[in-house]
TORVO-741578 format. One record per residue (C-alpha): residue in one letter; x, y, z. Coordinates in steps of 0.001 Angstrom, whole numbers. Layout:
<pts>
<pt res="A" px="X" py="Y" pz="Z"/>
...
</pts>
This chain:
<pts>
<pt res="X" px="80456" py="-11245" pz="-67051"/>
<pt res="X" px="80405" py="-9549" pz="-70340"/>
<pt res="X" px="82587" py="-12448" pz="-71553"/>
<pt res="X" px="80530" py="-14846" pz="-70224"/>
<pt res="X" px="77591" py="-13803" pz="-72101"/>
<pt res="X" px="79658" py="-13551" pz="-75286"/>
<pt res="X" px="80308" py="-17160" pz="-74833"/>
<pt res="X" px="76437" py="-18241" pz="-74559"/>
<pt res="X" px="75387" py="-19592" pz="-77691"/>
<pt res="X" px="71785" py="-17283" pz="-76762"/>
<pt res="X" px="71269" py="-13986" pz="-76500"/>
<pt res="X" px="72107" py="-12717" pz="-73136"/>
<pt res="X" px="72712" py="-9804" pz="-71418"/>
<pt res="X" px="74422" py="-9674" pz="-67562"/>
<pt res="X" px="73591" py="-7157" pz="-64937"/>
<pt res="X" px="75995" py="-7016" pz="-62199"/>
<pt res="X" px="74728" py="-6437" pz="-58369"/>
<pt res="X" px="76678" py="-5781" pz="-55192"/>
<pt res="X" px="75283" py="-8378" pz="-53195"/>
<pt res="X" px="73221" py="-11613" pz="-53737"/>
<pt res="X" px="70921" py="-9938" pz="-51422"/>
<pt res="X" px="70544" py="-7242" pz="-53754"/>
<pt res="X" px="70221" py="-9751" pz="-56277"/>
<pt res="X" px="67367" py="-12177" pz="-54868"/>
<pt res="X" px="65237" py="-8902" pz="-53702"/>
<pt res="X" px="65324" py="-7257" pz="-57487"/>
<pt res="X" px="64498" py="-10707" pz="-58996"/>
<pt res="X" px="61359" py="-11553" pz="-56782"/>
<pt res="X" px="60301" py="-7930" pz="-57434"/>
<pt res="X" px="60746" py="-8590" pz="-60959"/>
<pt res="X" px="58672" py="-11597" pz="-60733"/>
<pt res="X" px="55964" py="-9953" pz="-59037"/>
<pt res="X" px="55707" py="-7518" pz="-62066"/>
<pt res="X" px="57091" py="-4652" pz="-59474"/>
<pt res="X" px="59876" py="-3340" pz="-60712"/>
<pt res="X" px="60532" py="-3529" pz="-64554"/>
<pt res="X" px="62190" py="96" pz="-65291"/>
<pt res="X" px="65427" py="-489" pz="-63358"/>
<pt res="X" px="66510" py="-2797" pz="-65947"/>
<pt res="X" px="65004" py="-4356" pz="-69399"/>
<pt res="X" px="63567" py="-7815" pz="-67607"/>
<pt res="X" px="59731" py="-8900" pz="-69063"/>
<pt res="X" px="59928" py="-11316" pz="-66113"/>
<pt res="X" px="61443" py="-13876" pz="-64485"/>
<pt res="X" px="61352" py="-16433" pz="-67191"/>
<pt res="X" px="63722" py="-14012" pz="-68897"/>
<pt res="X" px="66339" py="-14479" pz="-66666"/>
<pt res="X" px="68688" py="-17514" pz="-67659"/>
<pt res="X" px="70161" py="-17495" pz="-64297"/>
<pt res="X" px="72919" py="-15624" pz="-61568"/>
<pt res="X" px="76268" py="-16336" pz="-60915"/>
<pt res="X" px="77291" py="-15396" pz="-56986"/>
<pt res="X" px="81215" py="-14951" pz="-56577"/>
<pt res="X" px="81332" py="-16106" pz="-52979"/>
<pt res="X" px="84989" py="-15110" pz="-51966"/>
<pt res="X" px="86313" py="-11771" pz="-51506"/>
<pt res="X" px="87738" py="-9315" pz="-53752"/>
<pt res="X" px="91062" py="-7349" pz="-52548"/>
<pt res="X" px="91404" py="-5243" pz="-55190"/>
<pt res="X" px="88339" py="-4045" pz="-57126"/>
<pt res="X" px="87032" py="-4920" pz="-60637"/>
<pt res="X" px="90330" py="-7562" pz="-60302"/>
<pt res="X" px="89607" py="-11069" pz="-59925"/>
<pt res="X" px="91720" py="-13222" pz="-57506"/>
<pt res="X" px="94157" py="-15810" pz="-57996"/>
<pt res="X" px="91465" py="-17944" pz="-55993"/>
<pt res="X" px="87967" py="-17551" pz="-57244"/>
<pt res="X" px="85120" py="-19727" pz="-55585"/>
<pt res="X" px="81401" py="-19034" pz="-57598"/>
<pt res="X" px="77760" py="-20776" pz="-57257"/>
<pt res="X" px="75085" py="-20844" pz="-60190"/>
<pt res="X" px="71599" py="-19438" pz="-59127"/>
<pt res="X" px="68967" py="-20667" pz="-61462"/>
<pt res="X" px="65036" py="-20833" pz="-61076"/>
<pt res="X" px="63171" py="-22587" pz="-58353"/>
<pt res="X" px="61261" py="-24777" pz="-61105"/>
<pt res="X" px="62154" py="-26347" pz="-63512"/>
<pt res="X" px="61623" py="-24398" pz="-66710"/>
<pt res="X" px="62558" py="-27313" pz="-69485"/>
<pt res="X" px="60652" py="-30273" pz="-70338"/>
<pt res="X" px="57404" py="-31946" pz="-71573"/>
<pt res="X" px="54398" py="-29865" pz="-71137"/>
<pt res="X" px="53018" py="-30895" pz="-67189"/>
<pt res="X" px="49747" py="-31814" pz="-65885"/>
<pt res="X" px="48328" py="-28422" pz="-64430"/>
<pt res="X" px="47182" py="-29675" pz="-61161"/>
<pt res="X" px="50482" py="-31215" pz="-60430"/>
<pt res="X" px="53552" py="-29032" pz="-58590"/>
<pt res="X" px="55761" py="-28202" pz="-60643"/>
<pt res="X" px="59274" py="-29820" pz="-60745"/>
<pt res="X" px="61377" py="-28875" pz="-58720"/>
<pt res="X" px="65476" py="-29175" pz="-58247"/>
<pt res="X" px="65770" py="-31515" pz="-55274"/>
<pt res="X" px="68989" py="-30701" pz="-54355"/>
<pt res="X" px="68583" py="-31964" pz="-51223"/>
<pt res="X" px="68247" py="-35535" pz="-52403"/>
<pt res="X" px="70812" py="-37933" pz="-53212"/>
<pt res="X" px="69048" py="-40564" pz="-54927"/>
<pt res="X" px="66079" py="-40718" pz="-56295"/>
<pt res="X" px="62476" py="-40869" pz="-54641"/>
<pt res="X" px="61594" py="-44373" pz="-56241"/>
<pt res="X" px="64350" py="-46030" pz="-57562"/>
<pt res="X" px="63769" py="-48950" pz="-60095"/>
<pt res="X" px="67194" py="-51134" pz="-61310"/>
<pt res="X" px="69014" py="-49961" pz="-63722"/>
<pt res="X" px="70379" py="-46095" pz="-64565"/>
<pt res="X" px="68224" py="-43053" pz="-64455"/>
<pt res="X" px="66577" py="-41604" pz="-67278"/>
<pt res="X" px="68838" py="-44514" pz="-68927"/>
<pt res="X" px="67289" py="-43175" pz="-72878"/>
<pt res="X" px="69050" py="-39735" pz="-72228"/>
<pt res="X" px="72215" py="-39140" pz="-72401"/>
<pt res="X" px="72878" py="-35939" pz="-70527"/>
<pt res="X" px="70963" py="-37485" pz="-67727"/>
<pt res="X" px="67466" py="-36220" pz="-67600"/>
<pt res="X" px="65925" py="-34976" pz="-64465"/>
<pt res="X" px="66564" py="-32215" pz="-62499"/>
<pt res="X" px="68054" py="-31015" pz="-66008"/>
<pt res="X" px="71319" py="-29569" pz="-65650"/>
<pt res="X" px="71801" py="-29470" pz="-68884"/>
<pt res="X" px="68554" py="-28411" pz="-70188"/>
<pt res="X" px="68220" py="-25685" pz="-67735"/>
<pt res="X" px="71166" py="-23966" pz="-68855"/>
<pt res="X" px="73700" py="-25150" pz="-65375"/>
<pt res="X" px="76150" py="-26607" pz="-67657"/>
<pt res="X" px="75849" py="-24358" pz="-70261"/>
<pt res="X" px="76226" py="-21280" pz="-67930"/>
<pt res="X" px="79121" py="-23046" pz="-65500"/>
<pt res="X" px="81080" py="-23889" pz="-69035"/>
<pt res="X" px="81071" py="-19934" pz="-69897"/>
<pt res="X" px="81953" py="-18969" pz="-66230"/>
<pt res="X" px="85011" py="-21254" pz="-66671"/>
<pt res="X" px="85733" py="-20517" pz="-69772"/>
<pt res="X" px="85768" py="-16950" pz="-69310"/>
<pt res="X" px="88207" py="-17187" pz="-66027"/>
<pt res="X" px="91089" py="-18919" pz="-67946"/>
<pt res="X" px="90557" py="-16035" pz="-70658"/>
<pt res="X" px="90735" py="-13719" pz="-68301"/>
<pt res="X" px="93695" py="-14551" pz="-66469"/>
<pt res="X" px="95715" py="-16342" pz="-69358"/>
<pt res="X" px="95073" py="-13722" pz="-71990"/>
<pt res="X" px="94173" py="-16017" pz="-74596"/>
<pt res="X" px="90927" py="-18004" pz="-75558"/>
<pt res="X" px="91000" py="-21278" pz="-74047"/>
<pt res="X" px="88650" py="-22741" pz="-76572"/>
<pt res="X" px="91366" py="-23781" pz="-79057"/>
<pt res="X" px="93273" py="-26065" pz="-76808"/>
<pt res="X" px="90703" py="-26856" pz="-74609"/>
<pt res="X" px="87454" py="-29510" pz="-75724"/>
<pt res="X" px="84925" py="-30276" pz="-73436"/>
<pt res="X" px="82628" py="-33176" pz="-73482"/>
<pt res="X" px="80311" py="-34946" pz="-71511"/>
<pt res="X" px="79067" py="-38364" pz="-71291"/>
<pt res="X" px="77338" py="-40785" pz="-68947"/>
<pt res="X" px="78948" py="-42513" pz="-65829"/>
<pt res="X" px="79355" py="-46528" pz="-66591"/>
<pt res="X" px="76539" py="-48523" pz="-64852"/>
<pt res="X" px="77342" py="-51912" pz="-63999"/>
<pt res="X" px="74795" py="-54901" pz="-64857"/>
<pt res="X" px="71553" py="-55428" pz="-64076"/>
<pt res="X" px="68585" py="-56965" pz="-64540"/>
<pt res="X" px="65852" py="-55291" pz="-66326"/>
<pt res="X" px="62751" py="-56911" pz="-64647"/>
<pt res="X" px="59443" py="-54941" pz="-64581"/>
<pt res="X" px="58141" py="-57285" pz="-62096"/>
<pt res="X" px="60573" py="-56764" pz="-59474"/>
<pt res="X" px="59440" py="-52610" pz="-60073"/>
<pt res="X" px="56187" py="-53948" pz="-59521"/>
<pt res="X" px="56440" py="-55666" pz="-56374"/>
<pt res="X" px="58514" py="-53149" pz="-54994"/>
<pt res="X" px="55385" py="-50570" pz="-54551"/>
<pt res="X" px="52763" py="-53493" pz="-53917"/>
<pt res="X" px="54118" py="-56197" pz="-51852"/>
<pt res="X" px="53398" py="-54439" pz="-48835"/>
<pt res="X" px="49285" py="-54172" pz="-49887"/>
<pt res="X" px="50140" py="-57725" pz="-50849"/>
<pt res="X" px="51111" py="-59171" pz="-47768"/>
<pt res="X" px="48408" py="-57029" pz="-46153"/>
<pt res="X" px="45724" py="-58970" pz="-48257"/>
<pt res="X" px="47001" py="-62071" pz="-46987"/>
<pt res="X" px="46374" py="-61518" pz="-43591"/>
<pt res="X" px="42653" py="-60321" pz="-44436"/>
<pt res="X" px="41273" py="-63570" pz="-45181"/>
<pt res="X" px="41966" py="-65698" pz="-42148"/>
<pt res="X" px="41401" py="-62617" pz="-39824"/>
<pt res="X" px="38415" py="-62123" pz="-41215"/>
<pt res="X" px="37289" py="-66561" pz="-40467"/>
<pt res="X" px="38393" py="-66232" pz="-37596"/>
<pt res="X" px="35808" py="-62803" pz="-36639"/>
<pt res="X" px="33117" py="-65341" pz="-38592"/>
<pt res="X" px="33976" py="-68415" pz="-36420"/>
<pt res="X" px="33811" py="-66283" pz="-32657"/>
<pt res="X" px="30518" py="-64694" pz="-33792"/>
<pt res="X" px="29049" py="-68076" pz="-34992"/>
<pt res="X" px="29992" py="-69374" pz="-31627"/>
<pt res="X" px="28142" py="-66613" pz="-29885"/>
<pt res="X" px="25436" py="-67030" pz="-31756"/>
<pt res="X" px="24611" py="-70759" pz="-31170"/>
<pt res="X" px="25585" py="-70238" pz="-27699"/>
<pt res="X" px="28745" py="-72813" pz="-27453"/>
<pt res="X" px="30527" py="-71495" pz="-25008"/>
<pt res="X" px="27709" py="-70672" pz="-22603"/>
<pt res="X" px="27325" py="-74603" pz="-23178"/>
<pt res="X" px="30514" py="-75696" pz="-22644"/>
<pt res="X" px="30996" py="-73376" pz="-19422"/>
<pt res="X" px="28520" py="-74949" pz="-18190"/>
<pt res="X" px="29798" py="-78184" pz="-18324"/>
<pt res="X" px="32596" py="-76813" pz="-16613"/>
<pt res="X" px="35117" py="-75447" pz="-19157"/>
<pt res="X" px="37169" py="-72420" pz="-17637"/>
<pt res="X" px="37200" py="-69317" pz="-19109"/>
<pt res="X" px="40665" py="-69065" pz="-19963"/>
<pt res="X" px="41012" py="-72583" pz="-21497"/>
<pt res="X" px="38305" py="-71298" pz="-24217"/>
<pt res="X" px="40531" py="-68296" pz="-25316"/>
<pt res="X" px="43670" py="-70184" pz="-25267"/>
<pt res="X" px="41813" py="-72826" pz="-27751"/>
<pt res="X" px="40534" py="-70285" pz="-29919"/>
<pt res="X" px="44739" py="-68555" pz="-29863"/>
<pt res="X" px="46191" py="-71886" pz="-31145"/>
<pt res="X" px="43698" py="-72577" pz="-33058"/>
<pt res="X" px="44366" py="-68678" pz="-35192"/>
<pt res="X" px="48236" py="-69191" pz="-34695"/>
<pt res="X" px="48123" py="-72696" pz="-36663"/>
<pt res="X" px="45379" py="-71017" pz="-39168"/>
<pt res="X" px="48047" py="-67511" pz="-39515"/>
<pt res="X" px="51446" py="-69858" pz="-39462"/>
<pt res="X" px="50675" py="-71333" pz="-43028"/>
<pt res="X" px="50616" py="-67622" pz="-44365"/>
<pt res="X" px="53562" py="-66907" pz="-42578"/>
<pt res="X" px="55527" py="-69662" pz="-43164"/>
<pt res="X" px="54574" py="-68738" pz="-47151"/>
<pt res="X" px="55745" py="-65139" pz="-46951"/>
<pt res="X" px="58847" py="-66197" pz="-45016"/>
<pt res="X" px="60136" py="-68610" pz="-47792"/>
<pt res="X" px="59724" py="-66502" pz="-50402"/>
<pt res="X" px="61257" py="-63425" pz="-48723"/>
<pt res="X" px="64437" py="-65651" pz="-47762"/>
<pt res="X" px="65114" py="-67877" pz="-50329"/>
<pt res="X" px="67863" py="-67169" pz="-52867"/>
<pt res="X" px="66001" py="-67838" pz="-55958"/>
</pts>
């Protein structure tokens, strides 16, 4: 690890544990302002992040011909434009594929290493580089940097069409095809009470019209009204335009 941190452009320091137990219980004690004389941390901000060797290790302070390692870095995000306060902060979301709302076209298309969660802001790349880096020095004998460049750049994205609209209706064409329905539901409530209150159907029942006749008036009558705004929404969901 000592190479590794010579290969940080920052100044670093590593710590070795035994364990990643050991590891996760001396950083949240460090966080909680618990345990600061066991090593020179001012807190957890201070810690760029852990690398966990996962295999095993034969022969002590030797590294194996087959060396498998994760990269341990804080919860939140620590990089970025200043947040609002009452908001959670950002978080990793490593669980998630894709993003929550996507819109066409790339994400974070204006940055080039790729903007959110920020693994190169927040030091992943940096730190995974040095890891690497350090591995083929260690077990070549010679500094790997001289015939070895390493540079990154964006995935290709095919074609697309940059419409804001389409963003647009994405998030309120369901509250729009909600409104639709509002209006005639809302005639319809008007017309039933206005018939109660003149008293037309008492009228009409008693010149003999059956109960069941009334209602099934008063359903084709709202399935013509509903149909038009139907028929609407269904065109313009199914046509190719």
């Amino acid at each position: 690890m000592l190479i590794v941190a010579d290969r940080i452009s920052v100044n670093v320091e590593g710590y070795g544990f035994a364990t990643e137990r050991d590891l996760v219980e001396h950083l949240t004690k460090v966080s909680k302002n618990e345990d600061k004389d066991q090593l020179d941390l001012s807190g957890i901000e201070d810690v760029l992040g852990a690398v966990v060797f996962t295999n095993n290790f034969p022969v002590p302070d030797t590294l194996p011909d087959d060396i498998a390692y994760k990269i341990r870095l804080k919860g939140s995000l620590r990089s970025g434009k200043k947040r609002n306060p009452f908001a959670p902060p950002p978080q990793w979301f490593t669980e998630v594929s894709y993003p929550l709302f996507q819109v066409p076209g790339p994400r974070e298309r204006e940055k080039n290493e790729g903007g959110r969660p920020g693994y190169y802001d927040e030091g992943f790349l940096t730190i995974q580089h040095a890891v690497d880096m350090a591995i083929t020095e260690y077990i070549s004998g010679k500094d790997p940097s001289a015939s070895i460049s390493v540079e990154m750049q964006r995935m290709p994205y095919p074609k697309y069409i940059d419409d804001k609209y389409l963003v647009a209706l994405q998030s309120w064409l369901p509250f729009v095809l909600l409104i639709s329905y509002i209006y005639p539901a809302i005639n319809i409530a008007k017309s039933v009470v206005y018939e109660k209150e003149k008293k037309l159907k008492e009228s009409m029942k008693m010149m003999g019209l059956q109960n069941w006749m009334h209602w099934m008036a008063w359903f084709i009558k709202s399935f013509l009204f509903l149909s038009t705004t139907t028929l609407l929404i269904t065109i313009l969901l199914c046509t190719r335009w």
